[in-house]
C-alpha positions in Angstrom: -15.5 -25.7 24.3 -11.9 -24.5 23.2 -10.5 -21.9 24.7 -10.7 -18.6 24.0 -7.5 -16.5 22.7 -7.0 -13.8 25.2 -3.8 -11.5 23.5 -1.8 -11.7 21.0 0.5 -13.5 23.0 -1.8 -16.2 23.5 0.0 -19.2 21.8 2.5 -18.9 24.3 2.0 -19.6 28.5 1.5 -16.9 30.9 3.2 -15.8 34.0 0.8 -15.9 36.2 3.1 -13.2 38.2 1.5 -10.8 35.7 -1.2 -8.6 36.4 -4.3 -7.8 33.7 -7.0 -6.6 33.0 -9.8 -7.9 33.7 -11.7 -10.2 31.5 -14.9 -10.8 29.9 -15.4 -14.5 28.3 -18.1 -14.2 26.1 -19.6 -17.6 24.5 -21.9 -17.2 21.8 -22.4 -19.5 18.9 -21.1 -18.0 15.4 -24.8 -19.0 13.9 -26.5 -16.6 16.3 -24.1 -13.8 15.3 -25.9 -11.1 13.7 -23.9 -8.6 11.1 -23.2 -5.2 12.4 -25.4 -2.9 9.8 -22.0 -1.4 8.3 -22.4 -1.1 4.3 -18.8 -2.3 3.5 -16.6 0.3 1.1 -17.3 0.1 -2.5 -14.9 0.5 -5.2 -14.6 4.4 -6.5 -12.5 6.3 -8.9 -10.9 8.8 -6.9 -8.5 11.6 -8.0 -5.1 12.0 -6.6 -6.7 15.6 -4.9 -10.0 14.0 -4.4 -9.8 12.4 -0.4 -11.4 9.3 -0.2 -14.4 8.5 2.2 -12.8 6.1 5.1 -15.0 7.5 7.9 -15.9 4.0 8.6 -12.3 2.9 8.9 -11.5 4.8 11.6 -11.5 2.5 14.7 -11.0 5.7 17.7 -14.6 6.6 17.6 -16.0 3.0 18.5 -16.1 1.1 22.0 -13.6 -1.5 22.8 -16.5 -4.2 24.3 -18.2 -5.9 20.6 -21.7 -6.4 21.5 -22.3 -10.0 19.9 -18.9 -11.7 19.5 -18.6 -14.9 17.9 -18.3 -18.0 20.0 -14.7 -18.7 20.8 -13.3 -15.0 20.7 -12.8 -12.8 24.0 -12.7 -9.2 24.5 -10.6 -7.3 27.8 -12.2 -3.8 28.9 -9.8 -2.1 31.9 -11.2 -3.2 35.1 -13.7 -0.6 37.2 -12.4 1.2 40.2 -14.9 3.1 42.1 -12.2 4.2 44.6 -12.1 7.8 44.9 -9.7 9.4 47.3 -10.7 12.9 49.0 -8.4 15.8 48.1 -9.0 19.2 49.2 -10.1 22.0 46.1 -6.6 23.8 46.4 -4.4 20.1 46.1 -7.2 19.3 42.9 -6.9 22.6 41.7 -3.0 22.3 41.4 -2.6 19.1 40.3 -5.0 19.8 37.2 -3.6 23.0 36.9 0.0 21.0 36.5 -1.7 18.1 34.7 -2.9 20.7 31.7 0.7 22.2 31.1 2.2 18.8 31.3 -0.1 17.8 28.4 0.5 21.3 26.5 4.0 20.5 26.9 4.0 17.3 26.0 1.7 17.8 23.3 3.8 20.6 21.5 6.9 18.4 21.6 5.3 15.8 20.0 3.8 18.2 17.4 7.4 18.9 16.5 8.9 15.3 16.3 6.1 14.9 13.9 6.4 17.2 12.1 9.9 16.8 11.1 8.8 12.8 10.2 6.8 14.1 8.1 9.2 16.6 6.3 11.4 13.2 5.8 8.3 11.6 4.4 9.3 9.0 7.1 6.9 6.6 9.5 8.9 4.0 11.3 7.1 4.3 15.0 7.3 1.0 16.1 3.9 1.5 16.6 2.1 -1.8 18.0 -0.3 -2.9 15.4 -4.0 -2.5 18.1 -6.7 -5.7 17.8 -10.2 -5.4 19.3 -10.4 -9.2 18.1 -8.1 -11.9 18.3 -8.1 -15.4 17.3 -5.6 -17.7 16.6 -4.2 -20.6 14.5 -1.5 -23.4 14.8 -1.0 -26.7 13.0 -1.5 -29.1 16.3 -4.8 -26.4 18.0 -3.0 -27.2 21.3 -2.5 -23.3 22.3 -4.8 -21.8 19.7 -8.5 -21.7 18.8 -8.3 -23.4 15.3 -6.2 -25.7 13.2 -7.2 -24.0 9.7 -6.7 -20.2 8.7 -10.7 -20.8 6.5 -12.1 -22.0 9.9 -10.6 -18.9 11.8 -11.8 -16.5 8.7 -15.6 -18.5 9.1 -15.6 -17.4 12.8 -15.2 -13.5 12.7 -17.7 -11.2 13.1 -19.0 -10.3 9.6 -18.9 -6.3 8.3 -17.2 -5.6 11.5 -16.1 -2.3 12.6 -13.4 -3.3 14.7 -9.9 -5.0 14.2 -10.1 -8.4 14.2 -6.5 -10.4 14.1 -6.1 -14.0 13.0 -2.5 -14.9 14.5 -1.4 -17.7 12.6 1.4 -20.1 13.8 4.7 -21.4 12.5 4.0 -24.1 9.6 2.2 -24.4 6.1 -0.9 -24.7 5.8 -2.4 -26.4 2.6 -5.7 -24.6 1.9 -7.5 -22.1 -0.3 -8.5 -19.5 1.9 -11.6 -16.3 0.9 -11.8 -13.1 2.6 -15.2 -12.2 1.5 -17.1 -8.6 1.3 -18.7 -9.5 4.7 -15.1 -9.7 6.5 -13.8 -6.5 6.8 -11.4 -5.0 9.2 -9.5 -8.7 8.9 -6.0 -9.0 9.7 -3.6 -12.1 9.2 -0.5 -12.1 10.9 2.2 -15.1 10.1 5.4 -15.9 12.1 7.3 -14.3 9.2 8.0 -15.1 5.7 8.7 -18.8 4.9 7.7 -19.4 8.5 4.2 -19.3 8.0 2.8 -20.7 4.5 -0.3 -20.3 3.2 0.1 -22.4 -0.1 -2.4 -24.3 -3.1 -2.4 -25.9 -6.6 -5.8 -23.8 -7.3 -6.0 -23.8 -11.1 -8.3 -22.6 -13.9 -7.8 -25.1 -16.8 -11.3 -24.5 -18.1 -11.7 -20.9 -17.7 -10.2 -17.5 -18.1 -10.8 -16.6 -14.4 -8.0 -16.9 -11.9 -7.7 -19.4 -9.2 -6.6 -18.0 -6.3 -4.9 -19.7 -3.0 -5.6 -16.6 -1.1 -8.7 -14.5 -2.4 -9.4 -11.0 -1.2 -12.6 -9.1 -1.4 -13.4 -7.4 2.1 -12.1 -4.0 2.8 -9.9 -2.7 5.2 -7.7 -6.0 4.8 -4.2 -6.5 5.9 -1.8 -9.3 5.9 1.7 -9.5 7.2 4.5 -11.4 7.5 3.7 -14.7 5.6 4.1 -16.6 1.9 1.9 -17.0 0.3 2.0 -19.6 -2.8 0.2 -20.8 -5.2 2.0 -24.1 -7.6 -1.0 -24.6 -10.0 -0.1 -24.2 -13.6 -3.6 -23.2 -15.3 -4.9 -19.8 -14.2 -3.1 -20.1 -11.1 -2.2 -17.1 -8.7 -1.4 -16.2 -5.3 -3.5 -13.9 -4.1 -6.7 -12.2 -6.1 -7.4 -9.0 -4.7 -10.2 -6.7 -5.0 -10.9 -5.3 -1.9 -10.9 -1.5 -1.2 -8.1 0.0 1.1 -6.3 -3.6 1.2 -2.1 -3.5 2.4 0.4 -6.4 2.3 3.5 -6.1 4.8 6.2 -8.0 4.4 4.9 -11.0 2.4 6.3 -13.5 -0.1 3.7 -14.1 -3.0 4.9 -17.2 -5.4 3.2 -18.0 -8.2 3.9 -20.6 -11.0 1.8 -19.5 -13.8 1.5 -16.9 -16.0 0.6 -14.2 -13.0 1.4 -14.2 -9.4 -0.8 -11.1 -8.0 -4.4 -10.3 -9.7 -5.6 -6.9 -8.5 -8.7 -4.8 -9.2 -10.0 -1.6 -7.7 -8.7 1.1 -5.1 -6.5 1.9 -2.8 -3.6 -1.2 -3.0 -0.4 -0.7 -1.0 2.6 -3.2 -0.7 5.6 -2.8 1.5 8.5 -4.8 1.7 7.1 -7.4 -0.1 8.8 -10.3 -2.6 7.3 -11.3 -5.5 8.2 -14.6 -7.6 7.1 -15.5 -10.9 7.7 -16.3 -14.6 6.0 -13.3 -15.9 3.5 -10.8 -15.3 4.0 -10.5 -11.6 1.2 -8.4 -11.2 -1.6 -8.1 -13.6 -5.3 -5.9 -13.2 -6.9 -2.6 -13.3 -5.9 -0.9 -9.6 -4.4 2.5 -7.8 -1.6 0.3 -6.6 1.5 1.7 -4.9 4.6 -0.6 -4.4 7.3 0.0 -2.0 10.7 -1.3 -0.9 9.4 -4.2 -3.0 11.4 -6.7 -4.6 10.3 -7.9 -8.0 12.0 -11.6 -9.5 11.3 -12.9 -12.9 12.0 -16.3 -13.9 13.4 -16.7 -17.2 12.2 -20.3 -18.8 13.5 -20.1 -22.4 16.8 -18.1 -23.2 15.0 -16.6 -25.9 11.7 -15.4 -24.4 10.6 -12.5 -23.6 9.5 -11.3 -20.7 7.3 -8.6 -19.0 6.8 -7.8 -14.8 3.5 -6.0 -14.8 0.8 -5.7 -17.1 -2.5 -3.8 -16.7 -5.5 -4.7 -17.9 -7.9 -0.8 -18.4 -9.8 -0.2 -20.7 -10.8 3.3 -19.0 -8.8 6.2 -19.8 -10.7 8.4 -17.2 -9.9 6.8 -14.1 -6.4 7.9 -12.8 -5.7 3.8 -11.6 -2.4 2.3 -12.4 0.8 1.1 -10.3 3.8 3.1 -9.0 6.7 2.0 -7.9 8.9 3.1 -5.4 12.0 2.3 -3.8 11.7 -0.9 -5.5 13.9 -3.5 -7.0 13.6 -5.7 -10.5 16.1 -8.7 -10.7 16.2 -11.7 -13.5 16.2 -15.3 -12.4 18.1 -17.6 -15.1 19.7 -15.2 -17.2 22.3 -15.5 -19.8 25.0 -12.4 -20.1 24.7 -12.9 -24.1 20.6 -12.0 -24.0 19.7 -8.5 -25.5 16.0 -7.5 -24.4 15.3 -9.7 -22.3 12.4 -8.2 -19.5 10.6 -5.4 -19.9 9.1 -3.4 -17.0 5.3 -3.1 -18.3 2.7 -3.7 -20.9 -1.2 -3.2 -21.6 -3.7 -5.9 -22.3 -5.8 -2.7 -22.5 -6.5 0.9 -24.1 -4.9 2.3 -20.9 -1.3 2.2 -19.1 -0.1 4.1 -16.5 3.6 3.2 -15.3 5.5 5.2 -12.7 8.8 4.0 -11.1 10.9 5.9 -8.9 14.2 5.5 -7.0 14.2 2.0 -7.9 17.0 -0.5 -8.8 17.0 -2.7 -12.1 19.6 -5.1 -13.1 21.5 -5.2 -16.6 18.7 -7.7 -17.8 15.8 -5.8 -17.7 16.4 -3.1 -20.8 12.8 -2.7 -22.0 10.2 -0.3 -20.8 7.4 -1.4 -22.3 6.7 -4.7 -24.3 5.0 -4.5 -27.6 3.3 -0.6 -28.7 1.9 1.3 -25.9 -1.5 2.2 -26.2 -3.1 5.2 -27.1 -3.7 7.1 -23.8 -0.2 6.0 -21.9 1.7 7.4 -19.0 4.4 6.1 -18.3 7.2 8.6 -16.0 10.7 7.8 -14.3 12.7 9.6 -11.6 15.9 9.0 -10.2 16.3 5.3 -11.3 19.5 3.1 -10.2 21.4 0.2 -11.6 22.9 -1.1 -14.7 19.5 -1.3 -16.4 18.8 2.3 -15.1 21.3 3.0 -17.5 20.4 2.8 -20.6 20.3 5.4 -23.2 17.9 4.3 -25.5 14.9 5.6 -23.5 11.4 5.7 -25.5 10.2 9.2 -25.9 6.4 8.3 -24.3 8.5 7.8 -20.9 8.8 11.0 -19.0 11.9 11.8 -17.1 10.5 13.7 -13.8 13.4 15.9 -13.3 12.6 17.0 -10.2 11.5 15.9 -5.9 8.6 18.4 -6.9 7.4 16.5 -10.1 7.7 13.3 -8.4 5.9 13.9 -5.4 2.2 13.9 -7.6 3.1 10.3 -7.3 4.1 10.3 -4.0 2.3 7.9 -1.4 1.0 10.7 0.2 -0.5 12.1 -2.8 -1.1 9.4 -5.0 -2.6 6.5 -2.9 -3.2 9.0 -0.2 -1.4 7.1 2.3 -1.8 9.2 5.3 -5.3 9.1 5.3 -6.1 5.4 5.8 -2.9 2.9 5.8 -2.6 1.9 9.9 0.6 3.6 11.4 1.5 -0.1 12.5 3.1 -0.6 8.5 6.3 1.2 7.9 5.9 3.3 5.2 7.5 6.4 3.1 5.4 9.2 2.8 7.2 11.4 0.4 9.9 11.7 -2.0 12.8 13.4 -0.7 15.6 15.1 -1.4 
């Protein structure tokens, strides 16, 4: 039997000086696992006023003991204490009588401190990222309970309603890995990026759909400091995303073919992530918000043209497309002679909507959009930086938001509706500010 993962410090020995809770080993064999009977989150159009349904993503109304874990996985309750000291009705009366202003006190404070985050459009808490779940991964399975990231997906609970946190080690880790619709609530957490590698050759030679080293179709995923890479030449990508309410954290997605992120559906949200490539970094049909991101193009031919995003609709009623903020745009392998060298987007549908805000681009990228936009296009600016920020020859379909109040429609709070369902554990900018 391996042994169980007890906290996320679990790959590393314990004092045994330390107190804890209590635990609770539970060993029950992942085939006699039954699912939870939680319909998983379908894809929606949703409007930018229109609050999505996330009831089941709230974690604060369930209990902290899982009735049927998987085998190998442990869950800690706070011990019992059935001690009850004897205090006469005036000492009880005062000290919950003191214990009630404390907390009106403290609560009001708080109320305050929050509220002027939020005026910044600021969360940066520090805010310990909480797992009902844990199981973990290393390369030699001395101090973990798998040697494979797929073997570790394979043993959480399926459509659970809990957190469940895969900690993988420090190394790379050679393997096509699927998050399917059953595994939801799934975190991966690496060492950092270029620490801990998820990496493939997956390719497509034969067919049109993407190959995928890390494929993502659950809800309520989250990955976080990792890289994840994908070399394969045909139909190749890094990560293929299509689950609902899904957020990368300061991740390094590589890609070698034509398109390094494939996304589909609602509710995307990248922070502080890197994204290498040698065109169309991101390609799909998705409400995508992209933050404190930085975008690198690989130029292969001095004379090709090149494009970053391209999105694939051919819906003109759903309000889906990507915004960018606080983001930056760099070109690998450029000469100083080029003239047009990247463009920001394109369409490979009847639909386009492009927004980039307070974001830096280089002198190479001098395009906006690569070929003729489509007929129903929206494509806005605001507040743009840098030598390719610059330029005066701006199309007249691109709107220049002149204002924090016309650019906070496609705020995070507003347009991805941040607030509501990304973890408070992920930095993130609320609003635009002035």
């Amino acid at each position: 039997m391996i042994h169980p993962c007890v906290s996320a410090a679990s790959t590393t020995d314990n004092d045994d000086n330390n107190t804890s809770p209590s635990l609770i080993d539970i060993h029950v064999d992942v085939e006699e696992f039954s699912p939870m009977p939680v319909p998983s989150l379908t894809q929606s159009s949703v409007d930018f006023d229109g609050a999505p349904n996330l009831s089941s993503f709230s974690l604060s109304q369930y209990s902290s003991i899982i009735a049927f874990p998987p085998s190998e996985i442990n869950m800690t309750q706070p011990s019992n204490n059935n001690h009850h000291p004897r205090f006469r009705p005036t000492v009880v009366l005062a000290a919950i009588t003191g214990f009630i202003i404390s907390i009106i006190i403290t609560t009001t404070l708080l109320g305050a401190f929050l509220l002027v985050i939020n005026k910044k459009g600021k969360t940066n808490r520090n805010i310990p990222l909480e797992c009902e779940i844990i199981i973990s991964v290393s390369k030699d399975g001395r101090k973990s309970n798998f040697t494979t990231v797929t073997d570790a997906v394979k043993a959480s609970p399926n459509y659970s309603q809990l957190r469940v946190c895969i900690h993988i080690g420090e190394g790379e880790y050679n393997e096509i890995v699927t998050i399917g619709h059953e595994k939801t609530n799934l975190v991966l957490i690496g060492e950092g990026i270029g620490k801990t590698t998820l990496s493939s050759n997956a390719s497509n030679k034969y067919g049109s759909s993407a190959a995928a080293t890390l494929r993502v179709i659950g809800g309520e995923f989250l990955a976080q400091d990792m890289t994840i890479r994908n070399g394969g030449l045909h139909n190749g990508v890094a990560v293929d995303s299509s689950g609902r309410a899904s957020v990368f954290f300061r991740c390094k997605l590589q890609g070698a073919a034509d398109v390094t992120l494939s996304i589909d559906g609602d509710l995307h949200f990248y922070r502080e992530c890197h994204f290498y490539g040698k065109k169309n970094l991101v390609v799909g049909l998705a409400r995508a918000f992209f933050q404190k991101c930085q975008f690198y193009l690989e130029k292969s031919h001095p004379q090709g043209k090149i494009v970053f995003f391209s999105q694939s609709s051919h819906i003109s009623a759903y309000k889906f497309g990507f915004v960018f903020h606080l983001c930056e745009f760099y070109v690998l392998n450029k000469s100083e002679t080029e003239v047009e060298t990247a463009f920001i987007g394109s369409s490979l549908g009847n639909y386009t909507f492009y927004v980039i805000m307070e974001s830096y681009l280089d002198p190479t990228v001098t395009g906006y959009f690569l070929g003729t936009p489509p007929n129903v296009t929206y494509y806005a600016t605001f507040r743009n930086v840098g030598p390719g920020a610059t330029k005066a020859n701006v199309p007249q379909f691109v709107h220049v938001l002149g204002s924090v109040e016309a650019a906070s429609h496609y705020s995070l709070r507003r347009f991805l509706l941040g607030d509501n369902w990304i973890t408070k554990a992920v930095d993130y900018d609320l609003d635009i500010v002035e």
